[in-house]
DSSP file (Angstrom, degrees, kcal/mol; ACC not computed):
  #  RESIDUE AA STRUCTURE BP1 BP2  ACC     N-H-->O    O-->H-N    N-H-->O    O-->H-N    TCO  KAPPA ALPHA  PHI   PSI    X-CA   Y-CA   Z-CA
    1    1 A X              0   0    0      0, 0.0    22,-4.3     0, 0.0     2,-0.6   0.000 360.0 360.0 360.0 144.1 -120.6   81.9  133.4
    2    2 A X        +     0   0    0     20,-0.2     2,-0.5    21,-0.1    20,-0.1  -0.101 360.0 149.9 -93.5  38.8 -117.1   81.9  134.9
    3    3 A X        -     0   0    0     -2,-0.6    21,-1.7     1,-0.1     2,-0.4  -0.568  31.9-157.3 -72.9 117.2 -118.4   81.9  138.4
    4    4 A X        +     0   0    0     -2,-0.5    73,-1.9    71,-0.4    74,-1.0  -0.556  26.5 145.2 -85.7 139.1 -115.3   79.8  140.8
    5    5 A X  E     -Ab  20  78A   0     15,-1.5    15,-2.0    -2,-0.4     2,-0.3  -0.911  36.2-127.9-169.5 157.3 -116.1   78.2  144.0
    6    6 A X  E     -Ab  19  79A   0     72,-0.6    74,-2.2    -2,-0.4     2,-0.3  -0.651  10.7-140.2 -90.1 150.6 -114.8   74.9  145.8
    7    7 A X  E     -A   18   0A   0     11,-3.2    11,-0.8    -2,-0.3     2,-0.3  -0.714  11.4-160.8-102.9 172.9 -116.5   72.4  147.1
    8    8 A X  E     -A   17   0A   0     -2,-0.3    74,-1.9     9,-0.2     2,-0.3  -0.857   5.4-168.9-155.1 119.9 -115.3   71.0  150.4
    9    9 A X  E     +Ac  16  82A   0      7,-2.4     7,-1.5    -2,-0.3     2,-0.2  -0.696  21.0 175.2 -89.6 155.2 -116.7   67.1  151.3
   10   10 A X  E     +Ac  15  83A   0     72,-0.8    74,-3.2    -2,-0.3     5,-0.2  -0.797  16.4 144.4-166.1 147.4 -115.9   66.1  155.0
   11   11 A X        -     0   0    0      3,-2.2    79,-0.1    -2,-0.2    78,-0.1  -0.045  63.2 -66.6-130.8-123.1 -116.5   63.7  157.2
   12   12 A X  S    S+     0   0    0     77,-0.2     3,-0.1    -2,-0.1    77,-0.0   0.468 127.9  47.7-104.9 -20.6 -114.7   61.9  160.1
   13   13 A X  S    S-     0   0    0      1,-0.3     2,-0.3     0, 0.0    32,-0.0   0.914 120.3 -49.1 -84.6 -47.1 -112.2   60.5  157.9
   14   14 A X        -     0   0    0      2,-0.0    -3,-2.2     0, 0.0     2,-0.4  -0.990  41.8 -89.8-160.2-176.7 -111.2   63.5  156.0
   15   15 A X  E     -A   10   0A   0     -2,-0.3     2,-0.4    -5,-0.2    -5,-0.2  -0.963  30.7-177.8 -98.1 142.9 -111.5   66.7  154.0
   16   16 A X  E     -A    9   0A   0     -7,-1.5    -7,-2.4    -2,-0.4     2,-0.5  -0.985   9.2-157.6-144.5 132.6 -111.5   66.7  150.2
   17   17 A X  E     -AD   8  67A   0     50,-0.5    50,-3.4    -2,-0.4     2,-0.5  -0.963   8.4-175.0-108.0 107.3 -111.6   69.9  147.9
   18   18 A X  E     -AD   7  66A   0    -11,-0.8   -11,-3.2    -2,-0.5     2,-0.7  -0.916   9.6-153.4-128.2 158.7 -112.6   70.4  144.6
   19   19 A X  E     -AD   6  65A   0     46,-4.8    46,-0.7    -2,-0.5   -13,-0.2  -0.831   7.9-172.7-150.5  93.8 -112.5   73.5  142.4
   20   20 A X  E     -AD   5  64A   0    -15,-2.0   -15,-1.5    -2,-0.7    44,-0.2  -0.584  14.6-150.5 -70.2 137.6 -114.7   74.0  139.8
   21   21 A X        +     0   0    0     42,-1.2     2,-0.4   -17,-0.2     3,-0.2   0.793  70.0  35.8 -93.2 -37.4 -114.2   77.1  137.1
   22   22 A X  S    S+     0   0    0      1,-0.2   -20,-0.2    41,-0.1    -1,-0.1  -0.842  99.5  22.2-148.6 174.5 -117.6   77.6  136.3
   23   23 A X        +     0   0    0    -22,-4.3     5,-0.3    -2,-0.4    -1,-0.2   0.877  69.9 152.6  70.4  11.5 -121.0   77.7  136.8
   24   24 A X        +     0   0    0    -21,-1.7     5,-0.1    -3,-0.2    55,-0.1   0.544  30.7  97.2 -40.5 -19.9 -120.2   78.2  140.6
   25   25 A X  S >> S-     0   0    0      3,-0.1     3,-1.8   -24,-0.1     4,-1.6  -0.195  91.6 -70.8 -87.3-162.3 -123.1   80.1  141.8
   26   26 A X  G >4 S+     0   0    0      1,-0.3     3,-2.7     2,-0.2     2,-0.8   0.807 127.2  44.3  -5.2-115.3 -126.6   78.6  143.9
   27   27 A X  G 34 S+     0   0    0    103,-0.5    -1,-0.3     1,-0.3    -2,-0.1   0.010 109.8  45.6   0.6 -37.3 -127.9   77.1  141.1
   28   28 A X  G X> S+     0   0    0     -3,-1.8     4,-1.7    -2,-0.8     3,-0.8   0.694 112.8  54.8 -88.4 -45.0 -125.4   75.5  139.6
   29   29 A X  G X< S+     0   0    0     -3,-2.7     2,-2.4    -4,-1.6     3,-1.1   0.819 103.8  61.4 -69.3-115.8 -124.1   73.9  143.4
   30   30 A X  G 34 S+     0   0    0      1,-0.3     4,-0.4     2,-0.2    -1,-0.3   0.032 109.2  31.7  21.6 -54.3 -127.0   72.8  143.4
   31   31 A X  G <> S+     0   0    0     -2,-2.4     4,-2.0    -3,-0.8     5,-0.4   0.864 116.7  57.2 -44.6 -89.1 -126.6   70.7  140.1
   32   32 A X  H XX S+     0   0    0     -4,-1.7     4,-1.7    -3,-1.1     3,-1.3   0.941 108.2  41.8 -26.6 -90.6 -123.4   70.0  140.7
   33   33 A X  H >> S+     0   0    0      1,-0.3     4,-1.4     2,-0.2     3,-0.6   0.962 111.0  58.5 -58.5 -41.9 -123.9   68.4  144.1
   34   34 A X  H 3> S+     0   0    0     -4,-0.4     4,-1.7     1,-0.2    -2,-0.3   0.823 102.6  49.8 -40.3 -40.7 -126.9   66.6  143.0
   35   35 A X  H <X S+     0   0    0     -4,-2.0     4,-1.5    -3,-1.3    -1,-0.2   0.557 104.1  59.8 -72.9 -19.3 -125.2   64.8  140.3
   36   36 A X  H X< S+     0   0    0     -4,-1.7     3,-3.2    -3,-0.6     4,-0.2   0.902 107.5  50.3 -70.6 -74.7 -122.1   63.5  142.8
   37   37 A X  H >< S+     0   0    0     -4,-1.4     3,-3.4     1,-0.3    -2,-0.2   0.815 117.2  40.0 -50.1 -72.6 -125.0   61.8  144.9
   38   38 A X  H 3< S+     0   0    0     -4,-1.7    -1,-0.3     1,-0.3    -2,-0.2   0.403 107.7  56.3 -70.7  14.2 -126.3   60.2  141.7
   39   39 A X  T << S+     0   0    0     -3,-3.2     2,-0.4    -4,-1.5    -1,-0.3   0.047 112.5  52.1 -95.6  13.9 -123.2   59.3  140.1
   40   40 A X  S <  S-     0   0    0     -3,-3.4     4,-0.1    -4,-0.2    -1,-0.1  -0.952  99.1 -75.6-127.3 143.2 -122.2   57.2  143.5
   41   41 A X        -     0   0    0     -2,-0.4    -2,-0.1     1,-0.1    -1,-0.1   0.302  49.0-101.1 -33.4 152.0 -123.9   54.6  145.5
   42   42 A X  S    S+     0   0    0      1,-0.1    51,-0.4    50,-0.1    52,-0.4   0.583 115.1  44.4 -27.3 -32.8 -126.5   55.5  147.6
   43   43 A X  S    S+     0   0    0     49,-0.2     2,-0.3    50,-0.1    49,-0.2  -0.999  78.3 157.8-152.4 108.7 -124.2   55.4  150.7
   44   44 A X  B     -G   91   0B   0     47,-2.2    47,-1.8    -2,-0.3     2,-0.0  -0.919  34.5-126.3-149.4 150.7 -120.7   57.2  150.2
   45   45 A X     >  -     0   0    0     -2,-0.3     4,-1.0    45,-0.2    46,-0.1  -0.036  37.9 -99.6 -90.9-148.8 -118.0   58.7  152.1
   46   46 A X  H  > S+     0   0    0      2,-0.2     4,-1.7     3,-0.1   -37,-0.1   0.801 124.2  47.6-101.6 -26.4 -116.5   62.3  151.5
   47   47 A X  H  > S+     0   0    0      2,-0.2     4,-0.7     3,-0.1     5,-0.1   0.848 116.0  47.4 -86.7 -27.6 -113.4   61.1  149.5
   48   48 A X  H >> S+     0   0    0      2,-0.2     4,-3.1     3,-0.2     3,-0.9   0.973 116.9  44.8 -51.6 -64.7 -116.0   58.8  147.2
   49   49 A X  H 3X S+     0   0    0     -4,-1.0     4,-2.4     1,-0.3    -2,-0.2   0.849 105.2  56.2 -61.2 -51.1 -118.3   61.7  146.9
   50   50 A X  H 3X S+     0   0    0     -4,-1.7     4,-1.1     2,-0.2    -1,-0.3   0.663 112.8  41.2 -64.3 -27.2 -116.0   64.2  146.1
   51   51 A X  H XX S+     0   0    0     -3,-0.9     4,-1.4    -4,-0.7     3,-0.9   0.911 112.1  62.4 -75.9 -49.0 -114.4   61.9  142.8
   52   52 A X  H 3X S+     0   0    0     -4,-3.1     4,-0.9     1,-0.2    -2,-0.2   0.841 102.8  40.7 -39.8 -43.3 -117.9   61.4  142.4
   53   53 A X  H 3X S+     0   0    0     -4,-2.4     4,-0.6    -5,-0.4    -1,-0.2   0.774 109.4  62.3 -85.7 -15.1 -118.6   65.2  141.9
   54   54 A X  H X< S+     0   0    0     -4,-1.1     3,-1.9    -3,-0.9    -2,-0.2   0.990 113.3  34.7 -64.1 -67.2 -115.3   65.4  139.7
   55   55 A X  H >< S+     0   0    0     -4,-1.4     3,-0.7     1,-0.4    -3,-0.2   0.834 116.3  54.1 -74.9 -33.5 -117.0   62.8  137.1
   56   56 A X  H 3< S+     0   0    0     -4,-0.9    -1,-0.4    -5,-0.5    -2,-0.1   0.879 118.5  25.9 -43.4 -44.2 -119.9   63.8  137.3
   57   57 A X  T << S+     0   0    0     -3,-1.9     2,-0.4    -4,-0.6    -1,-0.2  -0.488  86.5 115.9-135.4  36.9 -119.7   67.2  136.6
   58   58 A X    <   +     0   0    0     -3,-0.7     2,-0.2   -38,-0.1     5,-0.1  -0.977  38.4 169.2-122.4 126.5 -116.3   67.7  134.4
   59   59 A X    >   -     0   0    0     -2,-0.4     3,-1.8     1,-0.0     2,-0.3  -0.697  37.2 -53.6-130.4-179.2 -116.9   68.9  131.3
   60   60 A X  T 3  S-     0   0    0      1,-0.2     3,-0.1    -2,-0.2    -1,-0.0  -0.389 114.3  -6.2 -81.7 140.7 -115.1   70.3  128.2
   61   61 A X  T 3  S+     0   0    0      1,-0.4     2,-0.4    -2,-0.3    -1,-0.2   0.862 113.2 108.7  74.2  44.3 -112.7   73.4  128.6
   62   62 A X    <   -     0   0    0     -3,-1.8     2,-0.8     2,-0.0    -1,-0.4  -0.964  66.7-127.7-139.1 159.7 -113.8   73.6  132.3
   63   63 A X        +     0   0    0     -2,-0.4   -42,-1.2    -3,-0.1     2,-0.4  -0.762  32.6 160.8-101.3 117.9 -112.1   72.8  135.1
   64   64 A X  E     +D   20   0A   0     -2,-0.8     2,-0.3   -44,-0.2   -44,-0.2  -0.833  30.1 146.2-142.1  93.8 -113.2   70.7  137.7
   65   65 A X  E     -D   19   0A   0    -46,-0.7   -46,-4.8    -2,-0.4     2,-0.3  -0.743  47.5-103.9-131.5 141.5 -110.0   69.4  140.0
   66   66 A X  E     -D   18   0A   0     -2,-0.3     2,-0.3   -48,-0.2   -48,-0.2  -0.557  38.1-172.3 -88.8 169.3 -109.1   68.5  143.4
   67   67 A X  E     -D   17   0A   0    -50,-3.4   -50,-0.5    -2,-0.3     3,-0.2  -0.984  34.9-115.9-151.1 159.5 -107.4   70.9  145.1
   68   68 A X  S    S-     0   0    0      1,-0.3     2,-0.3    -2,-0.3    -1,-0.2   0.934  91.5 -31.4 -72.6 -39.1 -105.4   71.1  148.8
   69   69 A X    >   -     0   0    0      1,-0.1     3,-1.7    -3,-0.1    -1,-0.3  -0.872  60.8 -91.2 164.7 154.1 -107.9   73.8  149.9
   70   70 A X  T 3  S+     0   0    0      1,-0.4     3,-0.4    -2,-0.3     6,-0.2   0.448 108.1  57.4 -70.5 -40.1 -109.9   76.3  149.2
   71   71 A X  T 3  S+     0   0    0      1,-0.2     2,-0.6    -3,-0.1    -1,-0.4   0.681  75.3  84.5 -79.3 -15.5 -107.6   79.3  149.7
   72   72 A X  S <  S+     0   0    0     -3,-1.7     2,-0.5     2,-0.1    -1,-0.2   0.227  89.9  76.2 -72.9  41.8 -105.1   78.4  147.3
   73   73 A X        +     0   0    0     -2,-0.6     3,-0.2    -3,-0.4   -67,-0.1  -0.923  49.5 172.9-137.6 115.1 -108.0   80.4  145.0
   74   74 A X  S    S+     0   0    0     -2,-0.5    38,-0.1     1,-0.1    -1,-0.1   0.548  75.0  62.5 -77.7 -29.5 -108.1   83.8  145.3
   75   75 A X  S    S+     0   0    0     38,-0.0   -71,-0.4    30,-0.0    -1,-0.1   0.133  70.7 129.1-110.0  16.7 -110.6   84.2  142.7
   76   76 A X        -     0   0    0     -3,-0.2   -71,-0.2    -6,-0.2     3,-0.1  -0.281  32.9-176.1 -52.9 138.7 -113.6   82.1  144.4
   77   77 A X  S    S+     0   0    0    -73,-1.9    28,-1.4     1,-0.1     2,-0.2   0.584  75.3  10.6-125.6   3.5 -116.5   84.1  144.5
   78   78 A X  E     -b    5   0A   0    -74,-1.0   -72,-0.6    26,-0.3     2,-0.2  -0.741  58.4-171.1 -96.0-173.1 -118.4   81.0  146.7
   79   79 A X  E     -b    6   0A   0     24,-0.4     2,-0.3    -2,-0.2   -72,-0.2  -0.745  11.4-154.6-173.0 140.9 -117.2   78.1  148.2
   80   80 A X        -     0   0    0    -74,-2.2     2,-0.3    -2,-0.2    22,-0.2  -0.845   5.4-156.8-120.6 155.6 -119.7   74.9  150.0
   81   81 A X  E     - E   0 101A   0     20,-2.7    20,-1.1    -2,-0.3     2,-0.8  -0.993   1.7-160.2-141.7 141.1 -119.1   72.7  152.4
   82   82 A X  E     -cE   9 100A   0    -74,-1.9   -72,-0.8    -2,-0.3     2,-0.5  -0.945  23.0-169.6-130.4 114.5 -121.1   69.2  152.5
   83   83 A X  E     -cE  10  99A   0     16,-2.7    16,-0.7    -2,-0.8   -72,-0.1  -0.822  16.7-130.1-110.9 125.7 -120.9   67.9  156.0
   84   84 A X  E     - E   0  98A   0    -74,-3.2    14,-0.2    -2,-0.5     7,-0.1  -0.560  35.6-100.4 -65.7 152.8 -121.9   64.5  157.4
   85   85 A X        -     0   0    0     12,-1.8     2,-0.2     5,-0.3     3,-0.1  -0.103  43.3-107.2 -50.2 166.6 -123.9   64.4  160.3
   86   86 A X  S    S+     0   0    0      1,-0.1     3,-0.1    -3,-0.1    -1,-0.1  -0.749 107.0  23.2 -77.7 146.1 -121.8   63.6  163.2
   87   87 A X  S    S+     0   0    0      1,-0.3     2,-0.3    -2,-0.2    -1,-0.1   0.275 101.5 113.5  94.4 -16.3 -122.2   59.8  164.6
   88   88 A X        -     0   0    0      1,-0.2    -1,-0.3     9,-0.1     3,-0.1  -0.509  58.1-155.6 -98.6 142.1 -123.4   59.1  161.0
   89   89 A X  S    S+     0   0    0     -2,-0.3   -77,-0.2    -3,-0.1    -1,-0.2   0.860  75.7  17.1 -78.6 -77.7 -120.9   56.5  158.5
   90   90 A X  S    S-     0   0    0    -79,-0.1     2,-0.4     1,-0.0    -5,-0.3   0.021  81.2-112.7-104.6-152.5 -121.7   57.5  155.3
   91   91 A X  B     +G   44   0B   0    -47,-1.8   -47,-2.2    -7,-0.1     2,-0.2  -0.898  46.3 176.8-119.0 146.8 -123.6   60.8  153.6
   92   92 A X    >>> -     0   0    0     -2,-0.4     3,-1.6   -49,-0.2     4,-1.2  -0.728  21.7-156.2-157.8  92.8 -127.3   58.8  152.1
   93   93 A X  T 345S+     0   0    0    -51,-0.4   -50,-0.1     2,-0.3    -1,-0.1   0.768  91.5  60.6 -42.5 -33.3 -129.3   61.3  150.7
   94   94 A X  T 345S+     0   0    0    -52,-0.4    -1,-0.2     1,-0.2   -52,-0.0   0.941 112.9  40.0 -51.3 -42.2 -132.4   59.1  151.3
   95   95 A X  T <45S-     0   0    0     -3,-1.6    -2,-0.3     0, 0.0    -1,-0.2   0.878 105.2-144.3-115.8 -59.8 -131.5   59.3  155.1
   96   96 A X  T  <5 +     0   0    0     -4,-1.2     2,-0.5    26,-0.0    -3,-0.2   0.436  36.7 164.7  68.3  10.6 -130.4   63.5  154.5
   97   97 A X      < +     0   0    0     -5,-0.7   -12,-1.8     1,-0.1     2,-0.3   0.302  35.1  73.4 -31.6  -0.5 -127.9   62.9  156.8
   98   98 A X  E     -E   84   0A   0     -2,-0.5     2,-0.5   -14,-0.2    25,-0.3  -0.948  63.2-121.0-155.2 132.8 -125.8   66.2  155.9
   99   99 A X  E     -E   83   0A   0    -16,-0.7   -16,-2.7    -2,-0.3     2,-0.3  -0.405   9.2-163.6 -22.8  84.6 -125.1   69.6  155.7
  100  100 A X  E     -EF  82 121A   0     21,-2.3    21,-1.2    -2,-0.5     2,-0.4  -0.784  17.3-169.3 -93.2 144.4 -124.6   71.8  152.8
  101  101 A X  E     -EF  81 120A   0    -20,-1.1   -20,-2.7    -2,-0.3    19,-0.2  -0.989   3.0-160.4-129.1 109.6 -122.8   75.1  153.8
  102  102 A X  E     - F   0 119A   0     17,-3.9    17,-0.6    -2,-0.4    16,-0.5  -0.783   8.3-177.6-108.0 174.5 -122.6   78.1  151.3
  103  103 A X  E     -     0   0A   0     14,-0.2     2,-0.5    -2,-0.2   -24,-0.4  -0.807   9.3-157.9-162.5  95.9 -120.1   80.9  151.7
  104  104 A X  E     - F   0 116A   0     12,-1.6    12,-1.8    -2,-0.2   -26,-0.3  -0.723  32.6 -99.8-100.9 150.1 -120.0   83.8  149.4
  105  105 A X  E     - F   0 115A   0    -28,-1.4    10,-0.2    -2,-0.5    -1,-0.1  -0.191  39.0-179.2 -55.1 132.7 -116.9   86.1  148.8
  106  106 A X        +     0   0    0      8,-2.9    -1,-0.1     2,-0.1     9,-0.1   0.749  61.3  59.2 -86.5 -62.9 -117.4   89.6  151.1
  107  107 A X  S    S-     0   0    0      7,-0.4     2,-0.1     1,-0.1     5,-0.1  -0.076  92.4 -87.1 -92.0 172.5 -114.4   91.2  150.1
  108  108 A X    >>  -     0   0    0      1,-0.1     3,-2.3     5,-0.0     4,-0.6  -0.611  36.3-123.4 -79.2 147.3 -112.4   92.6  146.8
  109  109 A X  G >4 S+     0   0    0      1,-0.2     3,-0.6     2,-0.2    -1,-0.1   0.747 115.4  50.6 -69.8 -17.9 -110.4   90.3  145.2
  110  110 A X  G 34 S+     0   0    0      1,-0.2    -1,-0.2     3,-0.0     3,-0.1   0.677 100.9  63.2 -54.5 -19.3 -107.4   92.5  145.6
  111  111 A X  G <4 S-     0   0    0     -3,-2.3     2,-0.2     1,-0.3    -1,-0.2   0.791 119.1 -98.8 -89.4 -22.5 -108.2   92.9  149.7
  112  112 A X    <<  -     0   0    0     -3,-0.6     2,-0.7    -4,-0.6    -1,-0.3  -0.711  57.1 -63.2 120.4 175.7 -107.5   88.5  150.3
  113  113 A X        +     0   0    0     -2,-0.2     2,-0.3    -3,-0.1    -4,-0.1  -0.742  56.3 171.6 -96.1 102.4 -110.5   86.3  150.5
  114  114 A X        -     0   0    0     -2,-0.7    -8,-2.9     2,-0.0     2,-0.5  -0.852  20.6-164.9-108.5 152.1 -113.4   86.8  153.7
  115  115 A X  E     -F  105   0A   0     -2,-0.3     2,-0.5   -10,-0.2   -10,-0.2  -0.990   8.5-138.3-134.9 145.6 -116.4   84.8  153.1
  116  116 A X  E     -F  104   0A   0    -12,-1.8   -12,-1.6    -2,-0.5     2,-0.5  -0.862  20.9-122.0 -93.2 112.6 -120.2   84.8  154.8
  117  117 A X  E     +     0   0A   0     -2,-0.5   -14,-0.2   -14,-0.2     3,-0.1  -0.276  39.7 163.9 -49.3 113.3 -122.1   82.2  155.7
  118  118 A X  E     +     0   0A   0     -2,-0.5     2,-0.3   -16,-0.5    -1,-0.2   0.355  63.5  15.9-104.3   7.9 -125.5   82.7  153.6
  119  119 A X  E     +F  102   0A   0    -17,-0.6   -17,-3.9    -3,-0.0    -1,-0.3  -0.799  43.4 166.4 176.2 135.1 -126.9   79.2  154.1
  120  120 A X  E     +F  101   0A   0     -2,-0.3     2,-0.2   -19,-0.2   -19,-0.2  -0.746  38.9 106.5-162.2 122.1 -126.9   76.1  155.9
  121  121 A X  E     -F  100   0A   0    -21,-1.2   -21,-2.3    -2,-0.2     2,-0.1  -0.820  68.5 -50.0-172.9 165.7 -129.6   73.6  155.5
  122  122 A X    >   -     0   0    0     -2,-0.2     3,-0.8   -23,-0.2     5,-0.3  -0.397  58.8-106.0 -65.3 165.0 -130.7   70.3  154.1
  123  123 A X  T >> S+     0   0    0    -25,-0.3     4,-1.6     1,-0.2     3,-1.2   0.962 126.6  48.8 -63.6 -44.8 -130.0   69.7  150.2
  124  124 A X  H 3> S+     0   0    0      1,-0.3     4,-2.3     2,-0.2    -1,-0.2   0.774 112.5  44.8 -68.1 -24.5 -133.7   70.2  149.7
  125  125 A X  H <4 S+     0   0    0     -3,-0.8    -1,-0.3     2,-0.2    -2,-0.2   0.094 112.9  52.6 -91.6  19.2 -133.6   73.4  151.8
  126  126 A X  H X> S+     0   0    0     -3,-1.2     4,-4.7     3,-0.1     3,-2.4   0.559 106.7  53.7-115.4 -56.2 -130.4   74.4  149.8
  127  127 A X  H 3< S+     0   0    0     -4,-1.6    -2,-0.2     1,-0.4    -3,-0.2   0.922 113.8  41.5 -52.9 -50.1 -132.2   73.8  146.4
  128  128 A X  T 3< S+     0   0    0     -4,-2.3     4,-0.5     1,-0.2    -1,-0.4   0.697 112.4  54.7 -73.3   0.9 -135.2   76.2  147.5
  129  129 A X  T <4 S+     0   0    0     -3,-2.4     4,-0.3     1,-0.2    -2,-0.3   0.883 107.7  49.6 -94.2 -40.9 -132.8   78.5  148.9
  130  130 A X  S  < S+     0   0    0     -4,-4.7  -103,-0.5     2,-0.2    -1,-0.2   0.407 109.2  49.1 -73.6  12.8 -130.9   78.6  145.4
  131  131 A X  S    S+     0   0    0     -3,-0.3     3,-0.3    -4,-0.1    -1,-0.1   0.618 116.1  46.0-107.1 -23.4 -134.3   79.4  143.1
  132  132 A X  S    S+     0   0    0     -4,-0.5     2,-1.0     1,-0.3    -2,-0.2   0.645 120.4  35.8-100.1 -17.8 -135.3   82.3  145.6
  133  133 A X        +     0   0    0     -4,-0.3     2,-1.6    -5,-0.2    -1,-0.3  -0.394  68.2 166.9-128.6  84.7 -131.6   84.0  145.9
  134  134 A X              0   0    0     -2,-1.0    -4,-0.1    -3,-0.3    -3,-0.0  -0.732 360.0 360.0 -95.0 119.1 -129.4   84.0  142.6
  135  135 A X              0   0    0     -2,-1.6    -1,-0.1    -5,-0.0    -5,-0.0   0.574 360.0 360.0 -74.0 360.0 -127.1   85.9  143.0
């Protein structure tokens, strides 16, 4: 399904964006971020994680790219943002050390892009929060 959304890693060192074509929605993020952790070490930063979730998760005749930022897509219908703790080095899933953030498109795509927070939690609490709401 041609569902778009960005991903957005950040930490204290930076932000990194990637923009995936499909498969966007809960469910898929869901996937999708799961496979960055376990294609990279245990213990990763946001610009490691975020290549991590390109190879992981690019497949053929989709598009799965970094990108400057989230608004040069108009045609997002989410977008996540996977935050490090504060005070915390790397993101270590054992540890849960981070934030996943969802944002789904409000407006029509003609009107510009507003998005709504619908979720912000631990990954485990993002993963029951995607089986109970697909959108």
């Amino acid at each position: 399904m041609g569902t778009r959304a960005v991903y957005t890693f950040k930490d204290d060192i930076g932000t990194f964006h990637v923009y995936k074509h499909l498969d966007g929605y809960p469910e898929g993020a869901v996937a999708f971020i799961k496979a960055a952790f376990e294609a990279e070490s245990p213990r990763c930063e946001a610009s490691a994680l975020a290549v991590a979730f390109i190879i992981a998760n690019k497949r053929p005749k989709s598009s799965t790219t970094l990108t400057p930022h989230y608004d040069e897509h108009d045609d997002l219908e989410y977008r996540y943002e996977i935050t490090k703790d504060e005070g915390e080095m790397f993101f270590e899933v054992e540890k849960g050390n981070f934030v996943v953030s969802v944002f789904k498109r409000t407006s029509a795509f003609r009107d510009g892009p507003t998005y709504f927070l619908i979720f912000s939690g631990s990954l485990n609490e993002f993963e029951e929060f995607a089986k109970k709401n697909t959108y």
